[in-house]
Backbone as a ProteinNet text record, in pm:
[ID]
protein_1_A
[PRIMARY]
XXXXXXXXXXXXXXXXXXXXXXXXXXXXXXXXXXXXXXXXXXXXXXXXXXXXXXXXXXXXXXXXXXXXXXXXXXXXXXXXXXXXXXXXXXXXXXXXXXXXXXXXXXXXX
[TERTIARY]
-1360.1	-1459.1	-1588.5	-1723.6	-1840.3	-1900.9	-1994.7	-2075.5	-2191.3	-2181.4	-2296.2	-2384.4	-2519.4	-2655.7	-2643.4	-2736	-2786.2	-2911.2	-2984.9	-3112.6	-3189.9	-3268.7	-3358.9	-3479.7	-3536.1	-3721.3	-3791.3	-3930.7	-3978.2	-4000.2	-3981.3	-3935.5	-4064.9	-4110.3	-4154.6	-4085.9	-4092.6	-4034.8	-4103.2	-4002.3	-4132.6	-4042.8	-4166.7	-4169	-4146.5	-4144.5	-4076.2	-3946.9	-3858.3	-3742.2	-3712.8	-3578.6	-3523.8	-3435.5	-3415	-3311.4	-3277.4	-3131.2	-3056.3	-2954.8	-2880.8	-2856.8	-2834.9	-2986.4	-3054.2	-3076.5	-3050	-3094.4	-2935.7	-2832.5	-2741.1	-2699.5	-2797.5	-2790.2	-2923.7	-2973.5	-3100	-3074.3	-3225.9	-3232.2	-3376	-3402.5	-3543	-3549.3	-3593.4	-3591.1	-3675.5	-3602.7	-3639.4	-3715	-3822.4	-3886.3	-3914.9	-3846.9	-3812.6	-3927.8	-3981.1	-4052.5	-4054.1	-3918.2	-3900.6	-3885.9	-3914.8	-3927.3	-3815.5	-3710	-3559.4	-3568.9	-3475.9	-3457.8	-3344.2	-3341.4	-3255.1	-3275.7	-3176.2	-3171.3	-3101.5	-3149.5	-3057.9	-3050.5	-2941	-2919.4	-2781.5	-2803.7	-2722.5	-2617.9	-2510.7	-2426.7	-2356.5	-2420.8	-2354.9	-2190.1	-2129.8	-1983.8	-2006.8	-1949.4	-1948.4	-1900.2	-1878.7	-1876	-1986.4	-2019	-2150.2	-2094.8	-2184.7	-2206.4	-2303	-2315.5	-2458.5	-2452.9	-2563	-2527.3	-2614	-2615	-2669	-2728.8	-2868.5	-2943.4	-2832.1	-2890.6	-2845.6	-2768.5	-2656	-2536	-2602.8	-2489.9	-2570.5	-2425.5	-2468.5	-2339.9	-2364.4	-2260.8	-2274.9	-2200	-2251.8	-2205.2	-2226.5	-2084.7	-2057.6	-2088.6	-2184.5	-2227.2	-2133.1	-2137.3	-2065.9	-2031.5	-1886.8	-1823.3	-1723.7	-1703.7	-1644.2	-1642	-1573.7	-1595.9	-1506.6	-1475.2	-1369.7	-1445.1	-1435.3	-1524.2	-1406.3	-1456.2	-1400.6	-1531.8	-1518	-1613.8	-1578	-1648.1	-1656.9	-1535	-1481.3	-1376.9	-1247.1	-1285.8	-1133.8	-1043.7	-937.8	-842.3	-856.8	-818.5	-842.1	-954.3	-899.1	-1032.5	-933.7	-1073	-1076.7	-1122.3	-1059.4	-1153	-1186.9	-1298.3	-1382.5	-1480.1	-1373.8	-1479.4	-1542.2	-1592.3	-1727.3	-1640.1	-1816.1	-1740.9	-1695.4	-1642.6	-1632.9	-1717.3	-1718.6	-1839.8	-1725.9	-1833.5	-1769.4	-1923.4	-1858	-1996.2	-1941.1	-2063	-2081.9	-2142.1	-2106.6	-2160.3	-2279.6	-2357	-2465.2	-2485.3	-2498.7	-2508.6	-2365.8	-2376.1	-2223.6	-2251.6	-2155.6	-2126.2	-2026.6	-2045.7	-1953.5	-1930.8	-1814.4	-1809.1	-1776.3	-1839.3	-1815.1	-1843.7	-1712.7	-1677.9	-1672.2	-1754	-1735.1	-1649.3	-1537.4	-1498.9	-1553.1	-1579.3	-1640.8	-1731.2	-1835.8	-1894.2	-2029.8	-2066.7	-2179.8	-2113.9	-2149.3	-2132.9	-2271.2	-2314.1	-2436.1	-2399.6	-2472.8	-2462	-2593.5	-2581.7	-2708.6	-2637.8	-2723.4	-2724.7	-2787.7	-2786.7	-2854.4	-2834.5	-2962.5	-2978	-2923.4	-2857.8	-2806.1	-2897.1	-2950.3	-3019	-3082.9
-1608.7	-1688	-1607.9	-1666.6	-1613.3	-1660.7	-1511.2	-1545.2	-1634.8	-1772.3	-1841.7	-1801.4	-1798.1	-1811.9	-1868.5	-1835.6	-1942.4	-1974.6	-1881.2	-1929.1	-1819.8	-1849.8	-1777.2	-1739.7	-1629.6	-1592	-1558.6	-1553.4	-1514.1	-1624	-1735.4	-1846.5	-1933.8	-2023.8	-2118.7	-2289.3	-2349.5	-2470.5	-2582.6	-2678.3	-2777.9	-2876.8	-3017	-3088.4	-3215.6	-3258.4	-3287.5	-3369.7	-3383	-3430.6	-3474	-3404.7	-3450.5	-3534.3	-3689.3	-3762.8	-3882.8	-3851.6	-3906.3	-4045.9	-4115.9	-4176.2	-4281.8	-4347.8	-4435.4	-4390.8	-4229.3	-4159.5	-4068.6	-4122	-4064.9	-3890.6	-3901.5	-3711.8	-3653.2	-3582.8	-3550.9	-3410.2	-3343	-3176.2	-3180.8	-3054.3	-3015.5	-2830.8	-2837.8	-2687.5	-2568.7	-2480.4	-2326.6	-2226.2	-2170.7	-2090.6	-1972.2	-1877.2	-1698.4	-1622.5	-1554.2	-1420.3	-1374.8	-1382	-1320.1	-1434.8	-1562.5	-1651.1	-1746.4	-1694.9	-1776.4	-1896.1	-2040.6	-2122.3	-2142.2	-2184.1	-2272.7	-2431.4	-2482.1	-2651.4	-2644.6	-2715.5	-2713	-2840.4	-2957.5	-3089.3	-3103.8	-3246.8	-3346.7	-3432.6	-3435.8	-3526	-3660.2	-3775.4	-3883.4	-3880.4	-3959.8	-4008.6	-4086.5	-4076.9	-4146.4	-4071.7	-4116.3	-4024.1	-4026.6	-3870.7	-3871.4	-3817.2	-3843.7	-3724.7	-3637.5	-3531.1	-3436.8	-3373.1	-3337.4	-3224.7	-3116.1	-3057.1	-2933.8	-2868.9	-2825.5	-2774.5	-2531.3	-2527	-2395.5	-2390	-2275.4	-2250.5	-2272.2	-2260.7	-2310.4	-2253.2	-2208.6	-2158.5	-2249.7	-2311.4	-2421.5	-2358.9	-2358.9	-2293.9	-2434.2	-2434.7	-2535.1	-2535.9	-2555.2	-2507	-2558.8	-2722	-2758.3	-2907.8	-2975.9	-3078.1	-3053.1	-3123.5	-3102.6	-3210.1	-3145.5	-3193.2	-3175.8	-3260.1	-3272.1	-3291.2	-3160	-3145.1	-3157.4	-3214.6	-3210.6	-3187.1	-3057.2	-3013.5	-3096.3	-3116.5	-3203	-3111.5	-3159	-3087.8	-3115.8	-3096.2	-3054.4	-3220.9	-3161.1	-3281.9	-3250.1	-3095.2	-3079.7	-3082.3	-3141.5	-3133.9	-3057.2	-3009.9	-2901.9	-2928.2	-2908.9	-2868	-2850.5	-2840.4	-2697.8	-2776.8	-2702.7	-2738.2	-2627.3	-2611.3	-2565.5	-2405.1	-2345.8	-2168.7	-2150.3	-2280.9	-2255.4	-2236.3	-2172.7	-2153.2	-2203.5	-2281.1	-2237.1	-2290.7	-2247.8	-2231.8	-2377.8	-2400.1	-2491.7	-2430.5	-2442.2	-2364.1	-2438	-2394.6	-2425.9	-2525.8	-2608.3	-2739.1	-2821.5	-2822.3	-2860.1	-3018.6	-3082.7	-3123.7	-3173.9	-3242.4	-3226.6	-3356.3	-3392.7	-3519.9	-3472.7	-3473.5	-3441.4	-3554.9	-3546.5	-3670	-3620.7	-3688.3	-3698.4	-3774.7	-3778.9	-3858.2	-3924.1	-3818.8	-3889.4	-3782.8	-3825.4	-3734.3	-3701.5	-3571.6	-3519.3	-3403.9	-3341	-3231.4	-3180.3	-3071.7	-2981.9	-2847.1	-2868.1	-2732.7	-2681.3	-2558.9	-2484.4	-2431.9	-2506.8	-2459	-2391.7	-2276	-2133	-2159.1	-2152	-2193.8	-2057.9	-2027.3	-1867.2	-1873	-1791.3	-1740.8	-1900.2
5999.1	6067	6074	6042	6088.6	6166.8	6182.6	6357.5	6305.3	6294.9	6301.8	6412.9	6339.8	6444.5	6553.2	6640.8	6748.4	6741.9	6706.8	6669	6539.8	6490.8	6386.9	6491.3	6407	6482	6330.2	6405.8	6303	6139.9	6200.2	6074.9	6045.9	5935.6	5972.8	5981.5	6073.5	6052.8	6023.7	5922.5	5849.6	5944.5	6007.7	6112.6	5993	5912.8	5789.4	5818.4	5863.6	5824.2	5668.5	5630.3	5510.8	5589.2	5490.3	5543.8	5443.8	5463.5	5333.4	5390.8	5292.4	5347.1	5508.3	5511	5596.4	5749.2	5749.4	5887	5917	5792.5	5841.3	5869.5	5777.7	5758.5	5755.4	5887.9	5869.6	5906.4	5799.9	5838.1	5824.5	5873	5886.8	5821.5	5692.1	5641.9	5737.4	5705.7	5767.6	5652.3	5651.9	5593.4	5628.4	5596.7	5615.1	5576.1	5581.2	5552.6	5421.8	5388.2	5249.5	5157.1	5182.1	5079.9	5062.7	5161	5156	5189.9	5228.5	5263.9	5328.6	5460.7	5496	5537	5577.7	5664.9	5778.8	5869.4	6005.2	6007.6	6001.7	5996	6093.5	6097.4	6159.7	6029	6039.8	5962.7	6046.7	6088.6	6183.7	6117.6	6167.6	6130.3	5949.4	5861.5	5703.1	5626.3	5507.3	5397.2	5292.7	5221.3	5169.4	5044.3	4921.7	4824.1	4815.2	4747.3	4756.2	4583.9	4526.2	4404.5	4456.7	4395.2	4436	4291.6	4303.7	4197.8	4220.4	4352.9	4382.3	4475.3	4437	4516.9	4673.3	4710.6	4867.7	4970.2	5089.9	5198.2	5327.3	5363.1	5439.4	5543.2	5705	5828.8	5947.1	5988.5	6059.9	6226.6	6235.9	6409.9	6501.4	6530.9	6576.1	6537.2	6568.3	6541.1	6444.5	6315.5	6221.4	6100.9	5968.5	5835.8	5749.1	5620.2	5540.7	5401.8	5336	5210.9	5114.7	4959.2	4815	4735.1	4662.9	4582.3	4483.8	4367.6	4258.2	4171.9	4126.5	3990.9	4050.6	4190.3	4244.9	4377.4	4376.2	4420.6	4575.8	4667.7	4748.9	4829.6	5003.1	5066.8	5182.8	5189.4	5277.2	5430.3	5550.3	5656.8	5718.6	5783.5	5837.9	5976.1	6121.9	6226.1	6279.1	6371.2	6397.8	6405.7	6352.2	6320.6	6186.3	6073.3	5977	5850.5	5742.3	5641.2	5480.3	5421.3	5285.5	5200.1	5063.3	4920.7	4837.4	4775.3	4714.9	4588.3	4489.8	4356.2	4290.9	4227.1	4187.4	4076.1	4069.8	3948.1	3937	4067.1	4112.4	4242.7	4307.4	4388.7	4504.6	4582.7	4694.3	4749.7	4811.6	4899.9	5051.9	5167.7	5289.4	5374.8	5486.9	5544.1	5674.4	5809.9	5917.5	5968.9	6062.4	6084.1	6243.8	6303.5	6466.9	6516	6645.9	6661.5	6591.1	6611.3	6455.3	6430.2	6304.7	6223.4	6266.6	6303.5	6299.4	6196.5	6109.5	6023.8	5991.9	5875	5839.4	5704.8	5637.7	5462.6	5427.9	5344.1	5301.8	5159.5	5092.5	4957.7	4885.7	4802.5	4754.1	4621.2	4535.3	4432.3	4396.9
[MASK]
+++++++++++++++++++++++++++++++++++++++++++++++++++++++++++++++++++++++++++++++++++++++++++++++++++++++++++++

């Protein structure tokens, strides 16, 4: 298990909302010092798809989620406190079932 954040400093935040399917999944990106990226979003209750241009590490703040990376049969999953990767030129199906999912995606290379 990792120590998810509680908060970032030092960041800039874009007032922006990204939001995907009709409000169901909204984030608002984080901009680091050194040029990095993150998202801090909301996942309502549904099931979604996503692809992904770059690997990406997904940290589950709080609620919970039921991921199937693309290729594969298993789903996995992961409530709050849990982390897993998503590979790069790749995708994913993640399913809320009640509640929200709050996570933070970290774009990797």
């Amino acid at each position: 298990m990792s120590s998810i954040p509680a908060q970032f400093t030092g960041v800039t935040a874009v007032t922006k909302a990204n939001v995907y399917f009709d409000g169901r999944v909204v984030s608002h990106s984080i901009l680091f010092p050194d040029g990095s990226k993150k998202t801090l979003g909301l996942i309502y209750p549904g099931k979604f798809h996503f692809g992904t241009d770059q690997a990406e590490l997904m940290e589950i703040v709080a609620g919970a989620c039921s991921v199937k990376l693309d290729g594969q049969t298993a789903v996995q999953e992961y409530p709050a406190g849990a982390v897993f990767n998503i590979p790069a030129k790749s995708g994913f199906d993640i399913e809320v079932k009640s509640g929200l999912c709050e996570y933070i995606c970290s774009f990797i290379g």
